[in-house]
N, C-alpha and C positions, 0 to 999 in steps of 0.2 A: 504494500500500500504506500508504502514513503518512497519505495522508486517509480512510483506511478507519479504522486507528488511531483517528485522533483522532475521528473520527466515535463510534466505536464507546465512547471513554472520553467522550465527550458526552453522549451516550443515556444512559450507565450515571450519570453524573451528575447526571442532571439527573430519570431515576429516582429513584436515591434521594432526590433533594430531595422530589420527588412525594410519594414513601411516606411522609416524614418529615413532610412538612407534612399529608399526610392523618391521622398521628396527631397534629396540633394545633402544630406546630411552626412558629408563626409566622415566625423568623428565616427558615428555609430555606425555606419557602413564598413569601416577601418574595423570595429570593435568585430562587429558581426564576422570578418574573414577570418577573425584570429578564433574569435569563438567555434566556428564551424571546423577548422581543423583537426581536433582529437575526433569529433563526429564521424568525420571523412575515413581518418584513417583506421580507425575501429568496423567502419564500412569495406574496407578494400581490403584488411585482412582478415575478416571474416570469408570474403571472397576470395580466400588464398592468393592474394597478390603477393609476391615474392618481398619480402622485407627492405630489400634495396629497391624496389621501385614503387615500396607505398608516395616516397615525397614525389614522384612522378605526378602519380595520379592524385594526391592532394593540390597539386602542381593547374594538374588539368579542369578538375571538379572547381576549383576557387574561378579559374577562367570561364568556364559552363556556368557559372552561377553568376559572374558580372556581364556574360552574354544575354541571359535567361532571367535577371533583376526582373524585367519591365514587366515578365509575365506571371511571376507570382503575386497570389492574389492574398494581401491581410489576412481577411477574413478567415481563410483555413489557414490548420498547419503548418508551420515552418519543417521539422523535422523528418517529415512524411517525403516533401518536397524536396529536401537536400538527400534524402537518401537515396532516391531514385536515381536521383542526376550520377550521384557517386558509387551505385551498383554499375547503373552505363557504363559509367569511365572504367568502372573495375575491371568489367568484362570485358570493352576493348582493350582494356591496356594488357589482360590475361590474354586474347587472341592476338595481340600483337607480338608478344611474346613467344606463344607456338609458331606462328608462321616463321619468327626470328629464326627458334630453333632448328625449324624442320632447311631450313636453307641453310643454316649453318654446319659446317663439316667439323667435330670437333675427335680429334684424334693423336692425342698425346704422342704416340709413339710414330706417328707419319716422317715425321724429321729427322730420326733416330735411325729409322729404314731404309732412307733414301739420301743418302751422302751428297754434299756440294758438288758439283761435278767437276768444280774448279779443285784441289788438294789445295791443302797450306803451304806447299812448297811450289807449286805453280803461282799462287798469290805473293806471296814471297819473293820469285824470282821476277814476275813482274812489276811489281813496286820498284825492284833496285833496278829493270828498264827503265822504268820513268824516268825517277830519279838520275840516273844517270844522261838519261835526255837531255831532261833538263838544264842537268849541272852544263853540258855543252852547249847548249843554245845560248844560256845566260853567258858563258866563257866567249861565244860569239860575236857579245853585244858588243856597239863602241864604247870606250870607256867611261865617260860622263853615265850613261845607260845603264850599264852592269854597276858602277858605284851608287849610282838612286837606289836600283833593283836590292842589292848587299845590304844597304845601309838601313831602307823604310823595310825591305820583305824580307829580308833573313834575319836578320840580325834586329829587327823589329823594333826600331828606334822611333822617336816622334820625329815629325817633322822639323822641331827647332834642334832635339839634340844631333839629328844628321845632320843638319845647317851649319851647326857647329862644329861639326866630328870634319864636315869635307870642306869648309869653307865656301859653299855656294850657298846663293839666295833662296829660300823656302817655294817661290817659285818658281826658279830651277830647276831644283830637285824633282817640286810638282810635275814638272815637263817632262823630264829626260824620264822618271820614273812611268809617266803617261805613253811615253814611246818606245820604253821599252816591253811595256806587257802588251801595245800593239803589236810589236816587231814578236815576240815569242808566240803571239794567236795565230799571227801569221804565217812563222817557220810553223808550226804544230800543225795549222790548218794545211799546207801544201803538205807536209810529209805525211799526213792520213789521209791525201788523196781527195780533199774537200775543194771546191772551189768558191 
């Protein structure tokens, strides 16, 4: 009888917040989302909604309900009203989940079975290709170009300290270092056959 009670002074409360906030009454509209939440969520896992995605669906049911304000009516029940909306959402957010599933492939040991096709010693010797590409193309450059490149990309200086390190203006540097990662896109791009 007293969870009937209080039931029944909840509905009525949580009505008139409804009707209050339908006439523009932000504060109680505010109150009324916070209030409808344990509602919500006591709704969705009842409906076995997975525990990481009740805040979802309380997520979704608060948006369903500031769409659907304008059509609830005072007069009846609030809580009758909010639970429907929030079984919905239950259920879609429960079917959206199986479909999840059923397209998801999940198979711990698939990775385990089926080895890189690359080895770590093929990745390995190809890195110190690069690398060593690299190192000659940079060796390549005109020297103003190769000292920007050194100074800001390797050796990873700021701009004033390589200013200071090589004696040229920040602008300078800016340039030569600008022509030189064109001149290396460039060598890279013709030696992979790119035009």
């Amino acid at each position: 009888m007293e969870d009937l009670r209080s039931a029944s002074a909840q509905d009525a409360r949580l009505s008139s917040l409804m009707a209050a906030a339908q006439d523009g009454d932000k504060a109680a509209y505010a109150a009324l989302l916070r209030a409808c939440q344990p509602v919500i969520e006591r709704v969705a896992r009842g409906k076995g909604v997975p525990f990481d995605r009740v805040d979802d669906v309380v997520q979704e049911v608060l948006l369903a309900v500031h769409r659907a304000r304008h059509t609830y009516d005072p007069a009846r029940p609030f809580l009758p009203w909010l639970r429907v909306i929030a079984q919905r959402r239950a259920t879609d957010s429960f079917r959206a989940q199986s479909r999840q599933y059923a397209r998801e492939v999940s198979e711990p040991t698939f990775y385990e079975a089926h080895p890189d096709p690359a080895t770590p010693a093929d990745l390995v010797l190809g890195q110190a290709q690069q690398a060593a590409r690299l190192a000659a193309a940079v060796e390549a450059l005109p020297n103003r170009q190769r000292e920007a490149m050194e100074s800001l990309g390797r050796r990873d200086l700021t701009l004033a300290q390589a200013a200071a390190r090589t004696g040229r203006t920040p602008g300078a540097l800016k340039v030569s270092l600008h022509r030189a990662l064109r001149s290396l896109r460039d060598s890279f791009t013709k030696e992979d056959g790119h035009s």
